[in-house]
C-alpha positions in Angstrom: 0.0 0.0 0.0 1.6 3.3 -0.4 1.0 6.4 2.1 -2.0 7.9 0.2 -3.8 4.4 0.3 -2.4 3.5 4.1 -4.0 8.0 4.9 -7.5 7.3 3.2 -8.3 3.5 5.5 -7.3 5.5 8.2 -9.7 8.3 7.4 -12.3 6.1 6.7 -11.9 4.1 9.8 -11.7 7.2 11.7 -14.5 8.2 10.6 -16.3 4.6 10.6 -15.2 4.8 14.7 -16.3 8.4 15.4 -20.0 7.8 13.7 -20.5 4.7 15.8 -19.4 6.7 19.0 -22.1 9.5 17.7 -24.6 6.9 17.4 -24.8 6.7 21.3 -25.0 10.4 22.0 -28.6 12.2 22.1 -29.7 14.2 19.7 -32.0 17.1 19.7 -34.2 16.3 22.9 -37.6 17.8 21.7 -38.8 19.0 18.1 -38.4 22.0 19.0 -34.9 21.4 19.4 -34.7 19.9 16.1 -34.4 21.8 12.9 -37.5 21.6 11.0 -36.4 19.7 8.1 -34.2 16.9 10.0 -36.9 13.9 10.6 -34.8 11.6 12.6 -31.0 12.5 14.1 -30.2 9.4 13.7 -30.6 9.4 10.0 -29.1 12.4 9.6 -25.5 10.9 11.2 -26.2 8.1 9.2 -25.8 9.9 6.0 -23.4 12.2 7.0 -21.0 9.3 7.9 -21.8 7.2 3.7 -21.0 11.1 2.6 -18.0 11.6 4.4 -16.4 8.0 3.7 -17.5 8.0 -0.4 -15.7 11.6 0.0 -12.9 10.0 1.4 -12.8 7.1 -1.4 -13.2 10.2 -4.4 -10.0 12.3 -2.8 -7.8 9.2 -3.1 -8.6 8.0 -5.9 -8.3 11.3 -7.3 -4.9 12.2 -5.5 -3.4 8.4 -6.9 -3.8 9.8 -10.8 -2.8 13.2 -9.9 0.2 11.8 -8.4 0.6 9.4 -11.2 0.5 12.0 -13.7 0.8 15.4 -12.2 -0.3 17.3 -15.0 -3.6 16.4 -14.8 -6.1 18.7 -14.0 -9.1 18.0 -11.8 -11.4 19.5 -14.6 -10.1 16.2 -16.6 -11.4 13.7 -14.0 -14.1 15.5 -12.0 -16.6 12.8 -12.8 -16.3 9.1 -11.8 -16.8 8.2 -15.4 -13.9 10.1 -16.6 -12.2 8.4 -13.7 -13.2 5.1 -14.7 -11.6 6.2 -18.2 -8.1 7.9 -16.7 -7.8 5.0 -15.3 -7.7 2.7 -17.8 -4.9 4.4 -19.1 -2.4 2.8 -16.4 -4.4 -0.3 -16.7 -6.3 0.0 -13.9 -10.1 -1.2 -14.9 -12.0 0.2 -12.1 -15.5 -1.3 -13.0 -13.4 -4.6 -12.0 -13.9 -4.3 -8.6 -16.2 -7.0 -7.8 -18.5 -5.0 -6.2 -18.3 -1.7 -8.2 -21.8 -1.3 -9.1 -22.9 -1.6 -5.3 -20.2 1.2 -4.5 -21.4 3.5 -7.5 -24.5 2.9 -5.6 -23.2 4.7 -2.4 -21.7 7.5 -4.9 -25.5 8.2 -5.9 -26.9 8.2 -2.5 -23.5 10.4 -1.2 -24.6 13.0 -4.6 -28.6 12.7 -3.4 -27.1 13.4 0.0 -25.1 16.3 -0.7 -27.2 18.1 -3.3 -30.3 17.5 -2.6 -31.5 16.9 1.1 -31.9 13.2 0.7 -33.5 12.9 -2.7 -32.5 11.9 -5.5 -31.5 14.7 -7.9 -33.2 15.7 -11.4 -29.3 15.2 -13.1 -30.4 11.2 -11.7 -33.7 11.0 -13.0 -32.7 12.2 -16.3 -30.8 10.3 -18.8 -29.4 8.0 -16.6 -32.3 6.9 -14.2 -32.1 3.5 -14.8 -29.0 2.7 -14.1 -28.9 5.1 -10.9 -31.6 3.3 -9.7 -30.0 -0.3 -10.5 -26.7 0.6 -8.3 -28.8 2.2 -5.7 -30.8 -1.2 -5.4 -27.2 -3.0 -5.9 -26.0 -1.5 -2.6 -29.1 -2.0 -0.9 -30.1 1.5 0.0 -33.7 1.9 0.6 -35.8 4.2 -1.5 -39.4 5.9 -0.7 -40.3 7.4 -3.4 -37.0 9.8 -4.6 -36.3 10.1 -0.8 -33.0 7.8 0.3 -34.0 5.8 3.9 -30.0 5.6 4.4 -29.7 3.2 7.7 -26.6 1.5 10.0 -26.5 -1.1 8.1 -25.8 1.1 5.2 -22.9 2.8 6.3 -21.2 -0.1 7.5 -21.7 -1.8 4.3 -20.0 1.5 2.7 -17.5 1.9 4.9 -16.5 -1.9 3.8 -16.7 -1.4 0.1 -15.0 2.0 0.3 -11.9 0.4 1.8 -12.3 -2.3 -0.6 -12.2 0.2 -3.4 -8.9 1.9 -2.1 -7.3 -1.2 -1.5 -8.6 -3.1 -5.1 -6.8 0.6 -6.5 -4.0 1.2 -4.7 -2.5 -2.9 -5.4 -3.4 -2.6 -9.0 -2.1 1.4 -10.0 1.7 1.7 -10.8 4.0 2.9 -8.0 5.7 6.1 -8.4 
C-alpha cells in the first residue's frame, strides 16, 4: 500500500469509529430542538457518515492519478466516469472491482445526500435513471419514493466497500 492508500483506511476508519461513538449520543431532545427539516438524528448521522467516507474514497482516488500524472487537472477527471476512463490508461479497470456497481451505488446516494437533502437529484432521474436506480438497489439503499431511507446497516456496508475500493486501487495502480 503506499501512504496515500495507508491515509485514506485511516480516514475512513476514523470516521467509521467516530459515527459509531455518535450513534450513542442524544440528539435534539424535543422537536423543537430539532431543525425543521431533520426527521430523525439518527438518519441524519447516518448519511453524513456514507458522505464523508464515499468523500474520502473520491479524494484518493483522485490524488493516486494526480500523483501518477501530475499534470492532470481535476477538470479532466471531475466525474467518476472520466475516472473510470483515466484509469484505464495505467491499466487499472475500475468497474473490476467485484463490487463496483454496489459502490457507485453509495456514490448516488452520497450526490442525493449532498445536493439535494436526501433525494435523488433531477441530473439522476434524467438520462441515466435507470442505471442510478440499478446501483442504488445494488447497494441496498432503501428508497421511498426519490427520498434515500440511508440506515446503519448502510454505512457499515460502505464503509467496507470504500476500503475495498482503495485497497482493489491502490495494489493494481503503478507505484511512483
Amino acid at each position: 500500500m503506499t501512504d496515500l492508500g495507508e491515509a485514506a483506511l485511516a480516514q475512513i476508519t476514523s470516521r467509521a469509529t467516530d459515527y459509531r461513538a455518535l450513534l450513542h449520543l442524544p440528539g435534539h431532545r424535543t422537536a423543537r430542538d430539532r431543525p425543521r427539516h431533520v426527521r430523525d438524528f439518527s438518519a441524519v448521522r447516518h448519511g453524513n457518515a456514507l458522505t464523508d467516507v464515499v468523500t474520502v474514497v473520491e479524494s484518493f482516488v483522485v490524488a493516486r492519478l494526480m500523483r501518477l500524472n501530475p499534470g492532470l487537472g481535476y477538470e479532466q477527471i471531475k466525474t467518476w466516469h472520466a475516472r473510470v476512463q483515466m484509469w484505464q490508461q495505467y491499466a487499472v479497470v475500475l468497474t473490476a472491482f467485484p463490487d463496483w456497481q454496489a459502490f457507485m451505488g453509495f456514490v448516488e446516494t452520497r450526490n442525493a445526500l449532498a445536493h439535494n437533502l436526501g433525494r435523488l437529484t433531477d441530473l439522476q432521474l434524467g438520462k441515466r435513471r435507470y442505471e442510478v436506480l440499478a446501483q442504488i438497489a445494488d447497494a441496498g439503499v432503501q428508497l421511498n419514493g426519490d427520498l434515500l431511507l440511508v440506515t446503519s446497516e448502510d454505512v457499515q456496508r460502505c464503509v467496507e466497500l470504500s476500503a475495498g475500493v482503495v485497497r482493489f486501487v491502490d495494489l493494481n495502480a503503478p507505484k511512483v
